[in-house]
Each structure stands twice: as structure tokens, then as C-alpha cells.
C-alpha positions as CSV (number, residue, x, y, z in Angstrom):
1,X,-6.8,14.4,-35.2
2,X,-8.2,13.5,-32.3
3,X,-7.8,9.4,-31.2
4,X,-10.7,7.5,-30.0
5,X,-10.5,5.1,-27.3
6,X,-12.9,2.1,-26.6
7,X,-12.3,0.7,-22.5
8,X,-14.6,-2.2,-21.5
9,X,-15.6,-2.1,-18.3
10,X,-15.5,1.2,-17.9
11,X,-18.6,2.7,-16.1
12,X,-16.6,2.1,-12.3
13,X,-13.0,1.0,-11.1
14,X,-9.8,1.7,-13.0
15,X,-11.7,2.0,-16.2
16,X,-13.5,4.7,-15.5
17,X,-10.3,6.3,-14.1
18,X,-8.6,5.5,-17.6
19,X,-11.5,6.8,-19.5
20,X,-11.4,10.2,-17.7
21,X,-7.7,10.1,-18.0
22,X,-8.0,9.5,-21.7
23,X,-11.0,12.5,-22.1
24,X,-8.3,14.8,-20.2
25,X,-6.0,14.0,-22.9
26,X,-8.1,15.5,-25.6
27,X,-9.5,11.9,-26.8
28,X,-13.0,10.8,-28.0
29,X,-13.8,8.1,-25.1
30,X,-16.2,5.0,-25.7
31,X,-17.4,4.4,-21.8
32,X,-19.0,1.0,-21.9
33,X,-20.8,-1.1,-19.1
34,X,-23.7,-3.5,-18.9
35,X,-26.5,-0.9,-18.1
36,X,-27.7,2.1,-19.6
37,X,-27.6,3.6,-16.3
38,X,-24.0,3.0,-15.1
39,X,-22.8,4.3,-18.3
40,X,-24.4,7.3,-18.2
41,X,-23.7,8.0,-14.8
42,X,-19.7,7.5,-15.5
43,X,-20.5,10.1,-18.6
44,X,-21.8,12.3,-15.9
45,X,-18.2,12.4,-13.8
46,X,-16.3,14.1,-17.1
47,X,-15.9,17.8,-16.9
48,X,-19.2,19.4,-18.8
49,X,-16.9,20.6,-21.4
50,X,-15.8,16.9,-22.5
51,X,-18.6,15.3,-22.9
52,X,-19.1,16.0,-26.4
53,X,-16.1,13.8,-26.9
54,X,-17.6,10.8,-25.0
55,X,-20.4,8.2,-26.0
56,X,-21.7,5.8,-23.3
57,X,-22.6,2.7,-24.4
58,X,-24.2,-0.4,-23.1
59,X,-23.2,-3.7,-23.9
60,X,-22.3,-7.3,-22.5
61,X,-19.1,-7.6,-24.0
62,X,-19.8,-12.1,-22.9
63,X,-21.6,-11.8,-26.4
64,X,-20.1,-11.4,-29.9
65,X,-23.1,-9.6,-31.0
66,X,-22.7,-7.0,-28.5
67,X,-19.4,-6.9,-28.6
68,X,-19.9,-6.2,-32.2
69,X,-22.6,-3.0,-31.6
70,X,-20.0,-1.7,-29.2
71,X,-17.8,-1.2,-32.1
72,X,-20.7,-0.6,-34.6
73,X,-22.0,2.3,-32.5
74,X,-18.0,4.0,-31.4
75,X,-17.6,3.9,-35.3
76,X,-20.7,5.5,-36.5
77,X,-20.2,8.2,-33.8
78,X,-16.3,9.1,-34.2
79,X,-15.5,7.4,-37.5
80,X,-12.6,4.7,-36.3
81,X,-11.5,3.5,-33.2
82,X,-7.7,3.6,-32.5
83,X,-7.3,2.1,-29.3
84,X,-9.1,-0.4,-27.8
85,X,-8.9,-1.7,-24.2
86,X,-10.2,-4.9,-22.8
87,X,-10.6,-4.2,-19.1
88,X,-13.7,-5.7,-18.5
89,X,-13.5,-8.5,-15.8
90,X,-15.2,-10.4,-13.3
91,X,-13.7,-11.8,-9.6
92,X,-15.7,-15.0,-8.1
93,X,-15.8,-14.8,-4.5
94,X,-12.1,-15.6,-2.5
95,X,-13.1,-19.2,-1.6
96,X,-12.5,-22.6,-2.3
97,X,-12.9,-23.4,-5.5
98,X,-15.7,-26.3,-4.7
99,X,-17.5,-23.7,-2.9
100,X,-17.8,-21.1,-5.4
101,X,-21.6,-21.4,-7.0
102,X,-20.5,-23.2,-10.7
103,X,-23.0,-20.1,-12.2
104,X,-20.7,-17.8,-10.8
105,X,-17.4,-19.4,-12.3
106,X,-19.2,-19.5,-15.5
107,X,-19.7,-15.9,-14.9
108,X,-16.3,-15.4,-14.6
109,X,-15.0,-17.1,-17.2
110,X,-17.7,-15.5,-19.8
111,X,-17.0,-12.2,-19.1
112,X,-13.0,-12.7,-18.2
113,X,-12.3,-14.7,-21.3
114,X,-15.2,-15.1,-23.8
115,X,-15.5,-11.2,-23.3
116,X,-12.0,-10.3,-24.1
117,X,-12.0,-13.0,-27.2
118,X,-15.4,-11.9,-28.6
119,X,-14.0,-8.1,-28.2
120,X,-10.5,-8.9,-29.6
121,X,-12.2,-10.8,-32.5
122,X,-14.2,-7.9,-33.2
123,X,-11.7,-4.8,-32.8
124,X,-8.7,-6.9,-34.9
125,X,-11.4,-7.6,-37.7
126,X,-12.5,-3.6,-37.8
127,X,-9.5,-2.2,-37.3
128,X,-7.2,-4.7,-40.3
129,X,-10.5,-2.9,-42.1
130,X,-9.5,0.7,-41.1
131,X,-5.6,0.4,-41.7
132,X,-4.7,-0.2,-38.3
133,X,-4.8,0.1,-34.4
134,X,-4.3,-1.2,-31.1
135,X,-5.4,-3.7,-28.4
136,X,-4.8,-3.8,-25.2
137,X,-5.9,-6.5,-22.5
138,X,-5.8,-6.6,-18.9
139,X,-3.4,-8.6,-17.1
140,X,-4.2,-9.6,-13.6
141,X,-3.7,-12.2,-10.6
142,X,-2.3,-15.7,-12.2
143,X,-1.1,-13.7,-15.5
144,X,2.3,-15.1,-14.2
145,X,1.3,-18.6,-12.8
146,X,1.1,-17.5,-9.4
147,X,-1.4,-19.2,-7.4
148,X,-3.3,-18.5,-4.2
149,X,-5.8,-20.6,-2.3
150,X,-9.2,-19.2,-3.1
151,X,-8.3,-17.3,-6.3
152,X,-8.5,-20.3,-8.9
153,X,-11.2,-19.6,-10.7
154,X,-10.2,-15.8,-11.4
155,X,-6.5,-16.7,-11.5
156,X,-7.1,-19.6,-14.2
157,X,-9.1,-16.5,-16.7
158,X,-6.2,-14.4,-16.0
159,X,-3.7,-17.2,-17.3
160,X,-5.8,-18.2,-20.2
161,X,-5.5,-14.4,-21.3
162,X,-1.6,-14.1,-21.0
163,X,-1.6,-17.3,-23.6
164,X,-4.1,-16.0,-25.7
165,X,-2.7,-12.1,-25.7
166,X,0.9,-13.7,-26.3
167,X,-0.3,-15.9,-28.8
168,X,-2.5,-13.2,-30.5
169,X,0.7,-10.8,-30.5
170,X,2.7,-13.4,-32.6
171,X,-0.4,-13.6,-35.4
172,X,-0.6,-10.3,-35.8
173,X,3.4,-9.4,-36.1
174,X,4.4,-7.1,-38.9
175,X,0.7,-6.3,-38.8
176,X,-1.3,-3.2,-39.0
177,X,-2.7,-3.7,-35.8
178,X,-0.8,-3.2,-32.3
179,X,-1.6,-5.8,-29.1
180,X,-0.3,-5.6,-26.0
181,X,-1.0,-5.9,-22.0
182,X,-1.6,-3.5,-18.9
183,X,-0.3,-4.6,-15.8
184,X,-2.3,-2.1,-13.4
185,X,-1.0,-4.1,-10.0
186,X,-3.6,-3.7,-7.1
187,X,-6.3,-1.0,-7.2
188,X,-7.9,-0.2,-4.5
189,X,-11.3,-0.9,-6.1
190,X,-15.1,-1.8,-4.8
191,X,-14.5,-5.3,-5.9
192,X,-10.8,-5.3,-4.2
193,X,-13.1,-3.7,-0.9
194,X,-15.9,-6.4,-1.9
195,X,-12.9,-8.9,-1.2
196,X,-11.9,-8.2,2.2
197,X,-15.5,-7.9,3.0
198,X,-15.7,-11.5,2.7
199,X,-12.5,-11.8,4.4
200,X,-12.8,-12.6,8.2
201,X,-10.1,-12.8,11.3
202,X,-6.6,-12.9,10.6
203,X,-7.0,-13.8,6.9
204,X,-8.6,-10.0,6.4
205,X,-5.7,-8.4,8.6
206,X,-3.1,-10.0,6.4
207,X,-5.0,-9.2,3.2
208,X,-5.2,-5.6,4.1
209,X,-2.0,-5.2,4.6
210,X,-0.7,-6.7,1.7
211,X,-3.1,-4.3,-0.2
212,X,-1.8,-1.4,1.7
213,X,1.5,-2.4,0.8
214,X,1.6,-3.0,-2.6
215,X,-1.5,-1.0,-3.9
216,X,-2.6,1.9,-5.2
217,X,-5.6,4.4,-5.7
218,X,-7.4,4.9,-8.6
219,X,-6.7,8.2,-9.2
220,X,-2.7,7.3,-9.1
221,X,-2.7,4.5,-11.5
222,X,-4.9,5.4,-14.2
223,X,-3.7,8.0,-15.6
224,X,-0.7,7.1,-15.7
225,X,-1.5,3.5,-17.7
226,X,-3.2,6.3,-20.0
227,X,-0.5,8.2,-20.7
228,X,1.5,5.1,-21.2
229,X,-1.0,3.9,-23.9
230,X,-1.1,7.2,-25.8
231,X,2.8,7.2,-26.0
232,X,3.1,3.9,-27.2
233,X,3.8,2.5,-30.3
234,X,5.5,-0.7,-30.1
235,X,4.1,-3.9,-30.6
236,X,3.5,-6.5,-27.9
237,X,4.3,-4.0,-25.5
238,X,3.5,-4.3,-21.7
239,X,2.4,-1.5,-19.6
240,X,3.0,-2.4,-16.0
241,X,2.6,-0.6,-13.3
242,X,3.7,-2.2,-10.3
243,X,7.3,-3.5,-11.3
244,X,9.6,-6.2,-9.2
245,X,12.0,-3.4,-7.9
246,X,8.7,-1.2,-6.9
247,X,7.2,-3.8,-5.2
248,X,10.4,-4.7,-3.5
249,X,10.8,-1.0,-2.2
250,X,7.4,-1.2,-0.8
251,X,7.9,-4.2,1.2
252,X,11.5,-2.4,2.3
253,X,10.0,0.8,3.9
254,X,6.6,-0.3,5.0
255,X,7.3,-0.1,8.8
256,X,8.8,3.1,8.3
257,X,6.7,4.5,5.3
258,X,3.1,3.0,6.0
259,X,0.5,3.8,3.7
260,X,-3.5,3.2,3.3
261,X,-4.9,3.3,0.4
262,X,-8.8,2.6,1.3
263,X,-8.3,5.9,2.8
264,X,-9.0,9.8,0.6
265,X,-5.8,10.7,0.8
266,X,-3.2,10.5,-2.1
267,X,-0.6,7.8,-1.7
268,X,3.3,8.2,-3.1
């Protein structure tokens, strides 16, 4: 029987990478972003003969109600969902955190935390009513306390959602329904690229090094969180892609080893 597979966030990024990685794999995918257009345009990048096994759907997963008809609609098209993946997220500009417009960090936090809440509320209550499941939710910069000047807003989301995931892991034990985290490190994404665009001087060298140092395509990363999520079947698991001892090895060989990955070429 084939598994069906909700990601938030899905229509661009590593989302979309996962949701094609996922519709490789012989799963039903849920593609969901905030217009009708963007979804259907990330439909359009599967291979013709997978489509029938993927439903676009748009929804602002900031509300409860939509999170809700996100589920409503994956459910009355494929009968359950068995995996669901909260990847949806907003980054406020890299500034101080006075300068950042307050609509944008309540942007942020509506779509980094409310979303991922509203959508966790939703999938544990429909899937406890199925027999089971899992959840997954996106770790990211300040999962693990570290800070950085001009990442506050987006770091203090991040944080919030390692409490709540951990906390949510510990109510649900011995449950039906799996939760757990994916680490997917640094993507090379438009919004990492929409980043150093605001970057200027020496501040955008040093950040585009770093980036080319520890990060990592799309097309690298994703399916390989997918095929970690499919194999899975422990509970409060984390699914992390760039490790300590990875990251260390970059750092070693980067003089000798250099990599870029804003460029179309496949990094190792």
C-alpha cells in the first residue's frame, strides 16, 4: 500500500526537493503552498507519469482552519495520511532585531511557530483517529541555542520548536503516532541567496564562504532526508544531515577541497 506524505512548504526549496524525492519513491505526495499557482507549478516538475499520485493544495498553514482543509482535502483524496512534515518557514531579513519591520517578525513567528502548532494539532488529532502516523518538524538555526547577530527573530522560532517538538515527543510516548525532527543543515535555497543579497562588503564574503563550506544543494539533501523518513520507525527520532564530524571534515579540507554550491554542478 502505497504511503502518503503531507510537506508544508513545499511548492519551492528543500520541500519541493523532498516532495519529488518522496513521488520517486512510489508515494502519494500532498505539495502544499500559499497559492494556487505555486503549487501547481511544483506539480508540474514531477515526471508526467507521477502525477496521479500527487494533489497540490493551497493553504496558509498560520491558520488552524487551513491547516485543517489541508488535511481534510489529502484525506478525501488518498484515504489517510502517514507522514506528515512541517517544513514550512519564514526568515526575517539578517538585521538587527530593532530594525526588522515588527509585521515581518510577526510574520515569522505565525508561520514558523503558529504554523507548525496549528499543523501538529491537526495531523496528531487525525492521525490518533486513523490508528497512527508520523510528524516531523523542521529544525533550523537556534534549534541548539546558538545565536548570531541578526538572526534573532528567526533563531528564537527555531528554539521555540525544539521545546515544543521535544515536549510533544514526550506526550505522545507509547503512542500511535510517531514525532520527530529533520536537521537538513544549509541549503542552498532562494531564501539562503535572498540572504546574501542583503549582505554587503566583507559580511557577504564571510557568509558565502561559510555557506560554501558547510552547505549543500537541493538536489543532495533531499532525497536523502526522504529516504531517511521512509526507513524510519522510531519514535523521537532525528534526521540530521549535516552531523558534528561532517561539518568538522569540511572545515578540514576546504583549502584543499573547495566547493560552491550556488553553482549547477553537484557537490560531494
Amino acid at each position: 500500500m502505497k504511503r502518503t506524505i503531507v510537506v508544508t512548504g513545499s511548492s519551492r526549496g528543500i520541500g519541493l526537493g523532498m516532495a519529488q524525492a518522496f513521488a520517486r519513491s512510489g508515494c502519494q505526495v500532498v505539495v502544499n503552498g500559499r497559492s494556487t499557482r505555486a503549487v501547481e507549478a511544483a506539480i508540474q516538475t514531477l515526471p508526467e507519469a507521477l502525477r496521479g499520485d500527487a494533489l497540490g493544495i493551497a493553504a496558509d498553514i498560520g491558520s488552524l482552519e487551513q491547516a485543517q482543509h489541508l488535511w481534510d482535502t489529502a484525506v478525501a483524496r488518498f484515504g489517510r495520511v502517514d507522514v506528515w512534515i512541517n517544513n514550512a518557514g519564514l526568515i526575517a531579513p539578517r538585521a538587527m532585531f530593532q530594525d526588522v519591520p515588527f509585521d515581518t517578525v510577526r510574520s515569522v513567528i505565525e508561520v514558523n511557530v503558529v504554523g507548525t502548532l496549528a499543523c501538529c494539532h491537526v495531523a496528531l488529532r487525525g492521525m490518533r483517529a486513523q490508528g497512527g502516523g508520523a510528524i516531523y518538524n523542521f529544525e533550523g538555526f537556534g534549534s541548539n541555542d546558538m545565536m548570531r547577530p541578526g538572526l534573532t527573530t528567526y533563531g528564537t522560532t527555531k528554539r521555540a520548536l525544539r521545546y515544543f517538538t521535544r515536549s510533544l515527543e514526550r506526550e505522545c510516548q507509547g503512542g500511535p503516532v510517531r514525532i520527530g525532527t529533520i536537521s537538513p543543515g544549509i541549503v542552498a535555497t532562494d531564501m539562503i541567496e535572498t540572504e546574501l543579497g542583503e549582505l554587503t562588503g566583507d559580511a557577504r564574503v564571510r557568509a558565502r564562504r561559510l555557506y560554501n563550506i558547510l552547505g549543500d544543494r537541493v538536489e543532495t539533501v533531499a532525497p536523502w532526508l526522504a529516504a531517511q523518513v521512509l526507513a524510519d520507525t522510531r519514535h523521537a527520532s532525528r534526521i540530521a544531515w549535516l552531523t558534528p564530524g561532517k561539518a568538522f571534515t569540511r572545515f578540514l579540507t576546504a583549502r584543499i577541497k573547495p566547493r560552491d554550491v550556488f553553482s549547477a554542478q553537484p557537490q560531494s
